[in-house]
C-alpha positions, 0 to 999 in steps of 0.5 A: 503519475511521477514516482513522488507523487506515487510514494507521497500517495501510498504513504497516505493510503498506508496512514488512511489504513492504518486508521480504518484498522484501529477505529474499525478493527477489534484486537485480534487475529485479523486485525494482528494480521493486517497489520503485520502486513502494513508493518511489512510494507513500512519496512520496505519503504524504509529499506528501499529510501535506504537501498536502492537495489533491484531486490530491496525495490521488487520487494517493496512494490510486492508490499506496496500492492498488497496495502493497496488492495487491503486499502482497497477493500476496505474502500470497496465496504465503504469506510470514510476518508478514502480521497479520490486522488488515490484511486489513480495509484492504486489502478496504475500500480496495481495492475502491475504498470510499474517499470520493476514488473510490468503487467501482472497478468 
């Protein structure tokens, strides 16, 4: 998986999420929460197109994984939309095979 397709696959998996947070989500703490979070990673992703840094990069892969197990867990319940291309970045990025961390265990 090439860092395009990683970046093009999360930005769809933020989208998906961000979707199951509306539709499924009453307003409140929780849902305030999550999104909180994804506005987070959005923010990173904006900043790391910006700034190529090795800060602004950490930061934005720490965010990235945290969609990608909030997405996941939701996956996990069984919301509707998840594409089964997605699977592979969350398994390659999450368990830290990224060339910023490495292994996170």
């Amino acid at each position: 998986m090439t860092d395009y397709d990683f970046t093009r696959r999360l930005a769809e998996i933020a989208a998906w999420y961000r979707a199951v947070l509306t539709d499924h989500y009453p307003s409140g703490p929780d849902r305030d929460a999550k999104v909180l979070l994804l506005g987070h990673y959005d923010e990173f992703a904006r900043l790391a197109a910006e700034d190529p840094s090795p800060a602004v990069g950490a930061a934005a892969v720490q965010w990235a994984r945290a969609v990608l197990v909030l997405a996941d867990a939701e996956r996990d319940v069984g919301r509707p939309g998840w594409q089964h291309e997605w699977t592979d970045a969350y398994e390659h990025y999450v368990p830290g095979d990224d060339r910023v961390f490495g292994p996170l265990a």
